[in-house]
C-alpha positions in Angstrom: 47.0 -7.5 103.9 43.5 -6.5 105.3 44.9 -6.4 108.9 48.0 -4.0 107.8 45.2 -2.0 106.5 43.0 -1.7 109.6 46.7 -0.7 111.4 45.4 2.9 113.1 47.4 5.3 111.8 49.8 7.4 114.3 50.9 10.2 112.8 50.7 11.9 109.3 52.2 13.2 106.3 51.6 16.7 105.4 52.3 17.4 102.0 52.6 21.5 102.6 52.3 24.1 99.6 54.6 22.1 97.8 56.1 19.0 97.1 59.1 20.5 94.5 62.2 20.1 96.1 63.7 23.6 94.1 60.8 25.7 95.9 61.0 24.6 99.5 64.0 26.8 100.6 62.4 30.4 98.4 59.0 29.1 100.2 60.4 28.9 103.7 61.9 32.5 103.2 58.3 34.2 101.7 56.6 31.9 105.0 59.1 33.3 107.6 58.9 36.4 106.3 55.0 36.9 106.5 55.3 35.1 109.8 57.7 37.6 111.3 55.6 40.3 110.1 52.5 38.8 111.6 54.3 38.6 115.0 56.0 42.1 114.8 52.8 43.8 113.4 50.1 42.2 116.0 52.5 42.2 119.0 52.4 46.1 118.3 48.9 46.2 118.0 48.6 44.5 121.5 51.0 46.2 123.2 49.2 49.6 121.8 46.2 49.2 122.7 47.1 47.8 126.1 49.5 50.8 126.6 48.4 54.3 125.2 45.7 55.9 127.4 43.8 57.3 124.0 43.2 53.9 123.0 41.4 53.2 125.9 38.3 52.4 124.1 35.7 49.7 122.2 37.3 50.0 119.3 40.3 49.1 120.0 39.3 46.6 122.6 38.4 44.5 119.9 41.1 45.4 117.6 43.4 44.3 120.6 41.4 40.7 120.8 41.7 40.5 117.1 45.1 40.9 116.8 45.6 37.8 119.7 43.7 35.5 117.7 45.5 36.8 114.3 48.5 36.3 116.2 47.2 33.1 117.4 45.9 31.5 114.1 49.5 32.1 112.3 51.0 30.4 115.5 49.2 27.2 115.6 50.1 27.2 111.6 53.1 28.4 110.6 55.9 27.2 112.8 55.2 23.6 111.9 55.0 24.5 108.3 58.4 26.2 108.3 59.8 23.3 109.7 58.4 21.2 106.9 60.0 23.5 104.3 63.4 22.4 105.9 63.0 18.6 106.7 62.6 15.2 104.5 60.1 13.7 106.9 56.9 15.9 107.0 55.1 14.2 109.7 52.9 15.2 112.4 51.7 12.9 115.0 48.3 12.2 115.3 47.7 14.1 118.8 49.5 17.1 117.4 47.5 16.9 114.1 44.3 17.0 116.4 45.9 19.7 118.8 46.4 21.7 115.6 43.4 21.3 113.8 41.1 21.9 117.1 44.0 25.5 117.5 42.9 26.5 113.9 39.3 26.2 114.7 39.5 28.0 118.0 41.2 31.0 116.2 39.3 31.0 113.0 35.9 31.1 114.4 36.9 33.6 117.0 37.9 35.7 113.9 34.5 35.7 112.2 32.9 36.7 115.4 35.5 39.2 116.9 35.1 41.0 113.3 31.0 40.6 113.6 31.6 42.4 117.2 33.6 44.9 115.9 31.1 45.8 112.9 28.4 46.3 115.5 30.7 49.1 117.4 31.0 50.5 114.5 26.9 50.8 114.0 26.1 52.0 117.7 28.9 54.6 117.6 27.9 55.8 113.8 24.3 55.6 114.0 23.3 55.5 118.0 26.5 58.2 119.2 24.8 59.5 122.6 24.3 56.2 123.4 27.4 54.3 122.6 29.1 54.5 126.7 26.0 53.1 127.5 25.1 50.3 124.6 29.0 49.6 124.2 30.1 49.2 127.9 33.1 47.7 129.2 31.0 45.3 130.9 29.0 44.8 127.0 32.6 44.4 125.5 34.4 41.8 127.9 31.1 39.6 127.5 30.9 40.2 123.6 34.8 38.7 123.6 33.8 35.9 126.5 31.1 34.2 124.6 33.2 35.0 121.2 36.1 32.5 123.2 33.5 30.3 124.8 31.6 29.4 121.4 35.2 29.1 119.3 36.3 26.5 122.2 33.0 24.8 122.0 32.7 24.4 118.2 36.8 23.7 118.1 36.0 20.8 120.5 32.9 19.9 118.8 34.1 19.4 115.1 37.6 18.1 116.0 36.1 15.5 118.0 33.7 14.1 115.1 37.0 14.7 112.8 39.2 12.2 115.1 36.4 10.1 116.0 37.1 8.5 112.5 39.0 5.4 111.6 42.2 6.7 109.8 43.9 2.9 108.7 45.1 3.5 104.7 46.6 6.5 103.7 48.2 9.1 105.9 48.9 12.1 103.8 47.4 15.0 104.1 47.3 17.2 100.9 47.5 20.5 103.0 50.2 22.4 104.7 48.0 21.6 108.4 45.8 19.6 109.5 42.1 20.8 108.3 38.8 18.7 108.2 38.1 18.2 104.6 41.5 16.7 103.6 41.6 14.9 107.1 38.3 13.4 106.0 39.0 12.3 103.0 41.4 9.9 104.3 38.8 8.3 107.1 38.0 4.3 106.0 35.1 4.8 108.3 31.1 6.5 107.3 32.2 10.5 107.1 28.5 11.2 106.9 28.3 12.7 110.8 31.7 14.8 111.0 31.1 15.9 107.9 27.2 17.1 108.9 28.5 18.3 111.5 31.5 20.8 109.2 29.0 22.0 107.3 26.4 22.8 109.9 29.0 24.9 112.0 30.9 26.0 109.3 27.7 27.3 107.2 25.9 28.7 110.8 29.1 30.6 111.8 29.3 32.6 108.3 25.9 33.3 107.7 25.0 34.4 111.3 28.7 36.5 111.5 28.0 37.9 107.8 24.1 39.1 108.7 25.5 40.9 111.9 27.8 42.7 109.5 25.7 43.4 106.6 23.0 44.8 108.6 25.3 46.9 110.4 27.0 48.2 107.5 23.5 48.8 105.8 22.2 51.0 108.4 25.9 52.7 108.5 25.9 53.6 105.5 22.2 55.1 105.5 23.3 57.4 108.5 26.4 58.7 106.6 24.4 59.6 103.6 22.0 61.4 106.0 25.1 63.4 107.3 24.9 67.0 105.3 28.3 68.4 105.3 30.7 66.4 103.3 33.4 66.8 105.9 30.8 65.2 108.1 30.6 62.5 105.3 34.2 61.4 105.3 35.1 62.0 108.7 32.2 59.3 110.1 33.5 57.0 107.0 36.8 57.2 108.3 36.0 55.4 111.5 34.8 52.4 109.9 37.0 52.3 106.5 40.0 50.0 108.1 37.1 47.6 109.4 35.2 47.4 105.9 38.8 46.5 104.1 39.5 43.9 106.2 35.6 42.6 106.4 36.1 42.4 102.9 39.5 40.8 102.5 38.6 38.1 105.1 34.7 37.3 103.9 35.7 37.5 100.9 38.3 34.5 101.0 36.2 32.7 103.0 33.1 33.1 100.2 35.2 32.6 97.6 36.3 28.7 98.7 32.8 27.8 100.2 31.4 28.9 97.1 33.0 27.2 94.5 30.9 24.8 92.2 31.6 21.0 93.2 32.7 20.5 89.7 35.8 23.0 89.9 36.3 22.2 93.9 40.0 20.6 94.5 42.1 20.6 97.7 44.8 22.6 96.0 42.6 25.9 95.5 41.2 25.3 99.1 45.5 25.0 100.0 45.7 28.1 98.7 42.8 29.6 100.0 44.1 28.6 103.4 47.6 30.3 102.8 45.7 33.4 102.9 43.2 33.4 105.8 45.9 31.6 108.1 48.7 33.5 107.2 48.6 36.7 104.9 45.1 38.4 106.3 47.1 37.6 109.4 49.6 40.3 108.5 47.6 42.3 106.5 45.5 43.7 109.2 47.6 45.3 111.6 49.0 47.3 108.4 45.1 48.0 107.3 44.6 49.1 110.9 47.6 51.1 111.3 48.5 52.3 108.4 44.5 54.0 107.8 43.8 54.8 111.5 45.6 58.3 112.1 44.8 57.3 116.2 46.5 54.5 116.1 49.5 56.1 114.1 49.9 59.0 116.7 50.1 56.4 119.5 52.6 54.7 117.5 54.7 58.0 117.5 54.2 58.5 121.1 55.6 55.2 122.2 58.6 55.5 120.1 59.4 59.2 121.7 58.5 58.2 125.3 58.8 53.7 125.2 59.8 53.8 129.1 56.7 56.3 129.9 54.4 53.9 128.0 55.7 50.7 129.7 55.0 52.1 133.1 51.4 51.5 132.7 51.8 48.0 131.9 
């Protein structure tokens, strides 16, 4: 018996969303839905900002890397999980599960630093204007987004390594719909003290550091739109950061509200849940928050529709 259970495990279970047999067809409809929308929405957003010479700028530089790693994060996640919805067998080998867990981290952290980034446009070209070509240069941009890829990769590599440096030998189901560290961790038969250091550390640096870059730059926004005297003034230098803000909001948000929960009300299911939404739905959600807010964006939008062969030529 005690040799079957130091066997090292090869693959998992992943119990996805959930395990009721009535919901997994509705579920796998809702799922490839907000999928399809994810794909449709951010491959526009890409192909916009790549395309349509007005859009040539920081802004939507960033907006263009955020929509790859939107697009990216849903990828790593949600084809597997559709399958699931579909099949008895819910497994996932144990090189996929670390291939998919070390994806997730690559994408996720590159989120909360891409939208930091994006925050600090927002404050050189609101409160520092005549400077802005010169403080947010191309050459200030691509290395912003390098080390933003270079640090993701790093801590991906990092964390997933301490995660699958553990002994997995007893159970092999995961209660998630991927593979993540805390229910990976919870079925390790070997000291978690180091990977799970080693979690918190990154997981707790990234937020803080991310959140402090966009709280101070939102601070000092908002103290140079309130200095603005017409009201016209007001609103229109409000209007250039209002699509950020929601989607600041929607994603730190999320992310607050699961780190922050008391121990005593803490369970794998609300952190299941919490994942459906950062992974998936904020996903979606942006390139509508983005489009549907930002006038610029909506008038290149109408451009490539009226001339698509005019626009593709600059590819």
């Amino acid at each position: 018996m005690a040799l079957k259970n130091l066997t090292q495990v090869t693959e998992f279970i992943l119990m996805g969303v959930s395990d009721r047999p009535e919901l997994q067809v509705p579920l796998f409809v809702v799922f490839l839905l907000i999928y399809a929308l994810t794909v449709a929405g951010n491959v526009g957003i890409i192909t916009l900002t790549s395309v349509d010479a007005r859009l040539q700028t920081p802004m939507y530089f960033f907006l263009r890397h955020l929509a790859i790693i939107n697009l990216g994060n849903s990828t790593v996640i949600a084809p597997k999980m559709l399958v699931n919805f579909l099949v008895k067998k819910k497994t996932i080998s144990y090189y996929s599960c670390a291939a998919q867990l070390g994806g997730f981290l690559v994408f996720i952290v590159g989120e909360i630093f891409i939208l930091a980034a994006m925050a600090y446009d927002r404050y050189v070209a609101i409160c520092n204007p005549l400077l802005y070509a010169v403080v947010v240069s191309r050459q200030v941009c691509l290395l912003l987004v390098s080390l933003t890829y270079l640090y993701s990769l790093t801590t991906a590599l990092t964390v997933s390594s301490c995660v699958f440096s553990m002994t997995y030998c007893s159970s092999n189901v995961i209660n998630h719909f991927y593979c993540d560290n805390v229910p990976l961790l919870a079925l390790s038969c070997s000291d978690t003290y180091i990977p799970e250091t080693a979690v918190f550390t990154f997981s707790g640096t990234n937020l803080f550091f991310s959140m402090i870059i966009v709280l101070v730059s939102y601070y000092n926004i908002v103290l140079a739109i309130l200095r603005i005297q017409s009201s016209e003034g007001r609103q229109k230098a409000f209007s250039t950061c209002a699509s950020h803000m929601i989607a600041v909001t929607v994603f730190y948000g999320t992310l607050l509200f699961m780190y922050l929960q008391p121990r005593t009300n803490h369970s794998l299911d609300t952190d299941k849940m919490a994942s459906v939404f950062y992974t998936l739905v904020i996903p979606m959600l942006n390139p509508l928050i983005y489009s549907l807010r930002n006038k610029e964006v909506k008038d290149a939008l109408k451009r490539f529709f009226k001339n698509p062969g005019q626009s593709l030529k600059i590819i």
